[in-house]
N, C-alpha and C positions, 0 to 999 in steps of 0.2 A: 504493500500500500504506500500510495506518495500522502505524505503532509506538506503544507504550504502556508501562504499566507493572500491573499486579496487586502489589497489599500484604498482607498477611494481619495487618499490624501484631503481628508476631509478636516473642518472645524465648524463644529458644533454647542461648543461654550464659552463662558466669557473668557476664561485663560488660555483655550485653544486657541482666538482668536486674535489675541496680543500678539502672538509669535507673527512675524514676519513672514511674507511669502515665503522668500528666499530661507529663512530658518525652517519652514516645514518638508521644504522640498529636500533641502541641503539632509535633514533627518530620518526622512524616505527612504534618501540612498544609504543612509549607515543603517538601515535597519534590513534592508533588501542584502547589504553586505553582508551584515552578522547572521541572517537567516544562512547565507550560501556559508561562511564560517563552520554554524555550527550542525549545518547537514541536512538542515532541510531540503526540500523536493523542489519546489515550485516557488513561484513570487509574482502574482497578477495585479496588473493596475487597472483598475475600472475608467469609465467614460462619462463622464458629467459637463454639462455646458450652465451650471448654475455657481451663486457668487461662494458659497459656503466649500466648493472642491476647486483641487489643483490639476483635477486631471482630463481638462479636454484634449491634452497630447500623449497617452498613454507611451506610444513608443519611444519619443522623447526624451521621458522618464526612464523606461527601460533599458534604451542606449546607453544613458548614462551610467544605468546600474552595471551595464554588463561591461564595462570599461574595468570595474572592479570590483570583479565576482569570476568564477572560473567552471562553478560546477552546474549554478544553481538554475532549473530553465525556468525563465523566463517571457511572460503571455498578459496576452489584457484578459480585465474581465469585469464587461466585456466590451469588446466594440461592438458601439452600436449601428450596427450593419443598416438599417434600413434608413437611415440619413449620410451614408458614407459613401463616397463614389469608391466601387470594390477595385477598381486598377491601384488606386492611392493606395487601400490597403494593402495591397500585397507587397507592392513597392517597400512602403515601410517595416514590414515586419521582414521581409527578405532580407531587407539592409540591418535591420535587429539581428537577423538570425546568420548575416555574415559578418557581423561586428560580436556577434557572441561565439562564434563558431559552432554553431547546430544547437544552441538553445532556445531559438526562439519560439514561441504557441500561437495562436490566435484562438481566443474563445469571441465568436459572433452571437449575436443575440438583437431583442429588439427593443432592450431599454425597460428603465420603470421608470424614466421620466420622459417627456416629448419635450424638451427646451430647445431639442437640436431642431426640430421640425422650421419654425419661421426663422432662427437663425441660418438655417442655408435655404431656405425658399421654397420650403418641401408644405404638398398639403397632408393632413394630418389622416384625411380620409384614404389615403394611399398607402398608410402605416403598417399591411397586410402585404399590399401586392410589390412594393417598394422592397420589403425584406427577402421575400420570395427569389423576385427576379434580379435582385443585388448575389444571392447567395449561390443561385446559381453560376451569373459571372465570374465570383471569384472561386468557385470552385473549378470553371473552367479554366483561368486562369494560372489557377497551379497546376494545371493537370497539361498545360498546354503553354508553349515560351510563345506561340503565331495563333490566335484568337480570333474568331471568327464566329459573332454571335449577335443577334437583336433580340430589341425587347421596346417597352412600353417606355419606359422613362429616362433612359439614357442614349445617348447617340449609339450606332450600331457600330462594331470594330469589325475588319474586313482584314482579318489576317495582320493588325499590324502584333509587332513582338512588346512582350511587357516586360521590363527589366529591372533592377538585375532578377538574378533567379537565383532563390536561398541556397543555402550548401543543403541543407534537408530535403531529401524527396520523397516524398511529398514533405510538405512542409504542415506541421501539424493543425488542424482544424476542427479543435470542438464545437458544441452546439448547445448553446447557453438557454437554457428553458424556466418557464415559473412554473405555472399549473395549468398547461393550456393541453387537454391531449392529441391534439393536432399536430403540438411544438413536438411533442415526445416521438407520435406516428413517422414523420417529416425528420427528424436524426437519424432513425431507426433504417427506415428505407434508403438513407442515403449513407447508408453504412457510416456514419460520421460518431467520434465519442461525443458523449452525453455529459453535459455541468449541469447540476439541476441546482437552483437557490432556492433554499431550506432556512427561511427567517423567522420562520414560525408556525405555530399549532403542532399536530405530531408528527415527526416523520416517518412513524412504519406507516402513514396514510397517504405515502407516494408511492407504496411498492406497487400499487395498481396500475400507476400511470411509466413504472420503468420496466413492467412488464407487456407493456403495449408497447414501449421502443426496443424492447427483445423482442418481441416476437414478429413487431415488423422490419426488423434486422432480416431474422431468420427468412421470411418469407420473402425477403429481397435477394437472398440466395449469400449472404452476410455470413460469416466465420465467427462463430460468436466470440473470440479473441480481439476482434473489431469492434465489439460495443462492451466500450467500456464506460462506466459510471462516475461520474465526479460528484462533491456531494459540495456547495459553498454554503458556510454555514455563519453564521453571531456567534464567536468564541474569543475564550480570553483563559489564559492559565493562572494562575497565581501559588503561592507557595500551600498558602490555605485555600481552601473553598471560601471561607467567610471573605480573604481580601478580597478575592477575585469575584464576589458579588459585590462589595462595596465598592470598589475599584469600579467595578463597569457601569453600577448602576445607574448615577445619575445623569450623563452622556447621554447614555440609552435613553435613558428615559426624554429627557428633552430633544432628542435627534427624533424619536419617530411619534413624540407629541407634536413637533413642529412639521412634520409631514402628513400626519394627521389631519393637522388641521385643513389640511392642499386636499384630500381624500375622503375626508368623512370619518376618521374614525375615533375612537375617543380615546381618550389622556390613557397615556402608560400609568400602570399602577404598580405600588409595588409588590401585591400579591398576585400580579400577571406573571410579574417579572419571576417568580418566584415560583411559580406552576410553570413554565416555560424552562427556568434550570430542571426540573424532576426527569425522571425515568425516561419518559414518553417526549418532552419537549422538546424544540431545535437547539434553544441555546447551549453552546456547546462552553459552560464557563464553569469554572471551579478548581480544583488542588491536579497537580499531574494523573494520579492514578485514577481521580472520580471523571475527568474528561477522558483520558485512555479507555475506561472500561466500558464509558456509553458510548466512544466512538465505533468500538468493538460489536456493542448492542445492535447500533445504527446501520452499522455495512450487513449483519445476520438479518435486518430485518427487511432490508431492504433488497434482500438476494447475491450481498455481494458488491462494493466498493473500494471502487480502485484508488481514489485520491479523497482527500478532504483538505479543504482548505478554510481556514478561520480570517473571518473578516472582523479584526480586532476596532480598528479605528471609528467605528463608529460611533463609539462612545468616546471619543476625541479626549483617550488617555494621555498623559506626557510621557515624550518620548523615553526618556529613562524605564518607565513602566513597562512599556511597551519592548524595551531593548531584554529587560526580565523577563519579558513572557516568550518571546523568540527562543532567549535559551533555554529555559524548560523546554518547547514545544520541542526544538533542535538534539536536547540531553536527557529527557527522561519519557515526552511520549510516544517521540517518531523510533526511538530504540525497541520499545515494548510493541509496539506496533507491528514495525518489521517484523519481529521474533513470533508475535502470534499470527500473522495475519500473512505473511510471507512478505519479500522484500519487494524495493520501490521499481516499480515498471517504466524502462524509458515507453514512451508513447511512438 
């Protein structure tokens, strides 16, 4: 099993929000560092076009990490495909993945936010067919250096070459989903790995929906070796379970009350918070072995989990904190893990 991390380079509170641009980014990269240091798998930066994140350039971000880092791969998550002209993407992550030397990912998906839509000119009603026929493109694109394809909303390429071309070939492309079972059907058939984001309620109440991306794996004539599962989760390790509840909590809490409110849903509580760490819930927070053992629970329950990755920063912890939780996740859970679960699968 691979462990990792997901950033959204976010600030969310008032002291989050003191630090300097330049300080939080500059912190990014020593934390993407120390993850590759201390052995973690993976290190994804998400796509946000809003004032509260730094990351509408994820590869950017990533270039810089892989300047100084050596093992650790490196991926967004996600880009949001259905506002992104797919030549651009592949270009950039090509150039990631030959400045990294064969670590670069891309996980596509279609966003939980639409900011990107009126900032590049996109309508929002096309937020279906747009993902679609983008994802197509760039799958053709890697599969092909001389392209030759139309569609509805982008000019048609006629053979021209798309360059450079990654040292990885293919060059890896996950398929970033919430709870849509179309999203799951559509990875499945296109024999593509699967990220699913697991932010809440239970997670054995996804095995339904990753078993409909097996099975239409299989029925696309798919090597079940090719579908494999990612799980992006709300996690935070701490030395105790009690820090790593009080550590997270209040972030949390004001990060998805203040999205709430964009949504409809009501005030984070702290007896949500607090049914959501149990047995059954997504949040994946608490002492090294109590997060190892439900990571354990979560991949059995779900049939089986190749990768997990904890999206810490949302509760716009300091960086020091955050530098603490790395190495546990890096020296006591990705160890135990391996040893039960078998060791980390290049992709």
């Amino acid at each position: 099993m691979q462990i990792g991390i997901d950033s959204f380079a976010a600030a969310h509170t008032d002291t989050s929000r003191e630090l300097s641009a330049t300080e939080r980014l500059n912190n990014l990269i020593e934390e993407i560092e120390h993850a590759d240091q201390v052995g973690l798998d993976v290190f994804g930066i998400g796509e946000h076009h809003r004032k509260d994140f730094l990351d509408s350039a994820p590869a950017v971000i990533l270039a810089a990490a892989a300047a100084r880092t050596s093992r650790i791969r490196l991926t967004s998550a996600v880009t949001v495909l259905s506002s992104a002209d797919p030549v651009r993407v592949f270009q950039n992550f090509a150039t990631l993945d030959l400045i990294s030397q064969g670590r670069a990912e891309i996980v596509v998906g279609r966003g939980s936010f639409v900011d990107s839509f009126p900032l590049f000119g996109l309508r929002l009603e096309d937020y279906d067919s747009l993902f679609a026929e983008n994802l197509d493109l760039l799958l053709k694109i890697r599969d092909n250096e001389h392209v030759t394809w139309s569609g509805k909303h982008r000019a048609a390429l006629t053979g021209q070459g798309v360059y450079p071309r990654p040292l990885q070939n293919p060059l890896p492309i996950w398929l970033g989903v919430g709870g849509t079972p179309t999203s799951f059907v559509r990875a499945g058939a296109l024999g593509l790995p699967l990220m699913v984001a697991i932010i809440g309620g239970q997670t054995h109440r996804f095995r339904s929906l990753i078993d409909l991306y097996r099975e239409a794996g299989l029925r696309a004539g798919h090597s079940p070796d090719r579908l494999k599962v990612g799980v992006h989760s709300l996690g935070y390790v701490a030395t105790t379970t009690q820090e790593a509840a009080d550590d997270f909590f209040p972030g949390y809490a004001r990060a998805f009350t203040d999205i709430g409110k964009e949504r409809g849903w009501p005030p984070v509580t702290h007896a949500a918070f607090d049914a959501q760490r149990g047995p059954q819930g997504a949040l994946l927070i608490g002492s090294p072995d109590e997060v190892t053992e439900k990571i354990i629970r979560h991949s059995e329950a779900l049939g089986g989990v190749s990768r997990f990755t904890f999206q810490m920063n949302a509760a716009s912890l300091p960086h020091a904190k955050l530098m603490q939780a790395i190495e546990l996740l890096g020296t006591r859970v990705a160890p135990t893990l391996r040893k039960e679960l078998g060791p980390a699968l290049i992709p």
